[in-house]
ZAKEFI-919411 format. One line per 3 residues: number of its first residue (from 1); for each residue x, y, z of N, C-alpha, C. Coordinates in pm, whole numbers, padded with zeros to 5 digits, always signed. Example, Ala and Ser with C-alpha at 12.3 -4.5 7.8 and 13.67 -1.06 7.14 Angstrom:
2
1 = +01319,-00569,+00780,+01230,-00450,+00780,+01320,-00330,+00780 | +01285,-00225,+00708,+01367,-00106,+00714,+01290,+00003,+00787;
//
This chain:
50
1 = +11483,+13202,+19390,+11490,+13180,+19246,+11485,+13031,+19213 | +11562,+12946,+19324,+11515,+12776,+19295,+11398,+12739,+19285 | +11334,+12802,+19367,+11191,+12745,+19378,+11083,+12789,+19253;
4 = +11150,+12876,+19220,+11055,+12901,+19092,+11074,+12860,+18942 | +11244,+12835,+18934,+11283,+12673,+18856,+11224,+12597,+18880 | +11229,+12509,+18990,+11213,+12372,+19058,+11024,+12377,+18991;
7 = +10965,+12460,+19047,+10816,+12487,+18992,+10831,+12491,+18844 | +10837,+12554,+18769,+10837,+12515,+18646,+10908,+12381,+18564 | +10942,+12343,+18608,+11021,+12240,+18616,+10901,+12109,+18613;
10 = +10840,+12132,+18728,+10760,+12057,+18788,+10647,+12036,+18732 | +10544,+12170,+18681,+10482,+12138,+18610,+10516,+12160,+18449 | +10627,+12142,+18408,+10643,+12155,+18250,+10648,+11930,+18247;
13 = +10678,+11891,+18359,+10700,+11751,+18335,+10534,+11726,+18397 | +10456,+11760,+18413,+10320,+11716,+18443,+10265,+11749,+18335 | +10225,+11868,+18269,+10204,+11878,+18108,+10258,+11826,+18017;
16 = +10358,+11765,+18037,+10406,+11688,+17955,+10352,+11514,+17958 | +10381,+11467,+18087,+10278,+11372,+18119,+10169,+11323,+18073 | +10073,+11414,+18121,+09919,+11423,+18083,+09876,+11404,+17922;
19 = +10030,+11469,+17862,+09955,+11497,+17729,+10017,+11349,+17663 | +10075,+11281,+17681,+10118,+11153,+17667,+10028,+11050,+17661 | +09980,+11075,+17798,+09865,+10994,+17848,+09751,+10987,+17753;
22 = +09727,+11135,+17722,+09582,+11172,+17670,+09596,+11102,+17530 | +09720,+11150,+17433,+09788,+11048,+17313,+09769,+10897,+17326 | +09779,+10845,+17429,+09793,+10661,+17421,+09649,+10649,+17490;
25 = +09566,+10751,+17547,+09426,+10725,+17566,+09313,+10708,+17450 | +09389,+10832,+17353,+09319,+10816,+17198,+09315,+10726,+17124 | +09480,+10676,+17089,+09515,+10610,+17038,+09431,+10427,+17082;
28 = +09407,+10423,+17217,+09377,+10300,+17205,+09217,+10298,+17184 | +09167,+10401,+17219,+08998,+10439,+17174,+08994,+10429,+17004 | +09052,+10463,+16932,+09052,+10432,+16812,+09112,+10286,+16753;
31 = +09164,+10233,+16819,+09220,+10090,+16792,+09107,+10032,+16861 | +09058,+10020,+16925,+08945,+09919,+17009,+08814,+09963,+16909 | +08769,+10091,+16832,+08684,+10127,+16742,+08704,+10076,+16622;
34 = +08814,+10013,+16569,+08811,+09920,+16458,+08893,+10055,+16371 | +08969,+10134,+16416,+09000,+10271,+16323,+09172,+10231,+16309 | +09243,+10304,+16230,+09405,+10279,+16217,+09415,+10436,+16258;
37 = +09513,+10395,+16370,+09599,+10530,+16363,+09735,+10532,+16286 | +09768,+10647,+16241,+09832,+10721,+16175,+09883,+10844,+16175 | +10018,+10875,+16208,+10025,+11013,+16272,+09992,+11088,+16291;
40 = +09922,+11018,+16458,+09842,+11100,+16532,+09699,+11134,+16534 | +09673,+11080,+16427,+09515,+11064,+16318,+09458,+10881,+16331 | +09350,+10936,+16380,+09255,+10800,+16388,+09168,+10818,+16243;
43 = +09188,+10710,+16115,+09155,+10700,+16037,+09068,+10575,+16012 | +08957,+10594,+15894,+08869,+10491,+15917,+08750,+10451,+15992 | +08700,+10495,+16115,+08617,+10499,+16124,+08560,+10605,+16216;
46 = +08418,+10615,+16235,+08319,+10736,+16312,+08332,+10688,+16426 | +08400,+10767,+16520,+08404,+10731,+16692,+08310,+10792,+16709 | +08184,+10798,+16846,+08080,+10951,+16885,+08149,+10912,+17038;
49 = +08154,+11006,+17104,+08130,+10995,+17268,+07989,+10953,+17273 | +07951,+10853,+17362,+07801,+10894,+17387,+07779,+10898,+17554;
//
């Protein structure tokens, strides 16, 4: 039964992680695009992937 705590456990702090990451990955893609973020919202300008 530990081990299947300890596992969830484990990856509830890796999804949690990642999605942090992915937040301050946006966030600075829209600041380097000339855009304001705003909770959570990149406002101001057209980002494209290309």
């Amino acid at each position: 039964m530990f081990r299947l705590l300890r596992t969830f456990i484990l990856v509830l702090f890796a999804f949690v992680a990642g999605m942090l990451f992915e937040r301050e990955s946006r966030q600075e893609t829209c600041e380097a695009g000339g855009g304001l973020w705003i909770e959570n919202i990149c406002v101001g300008v057209e980002l494209t992937n290309d």
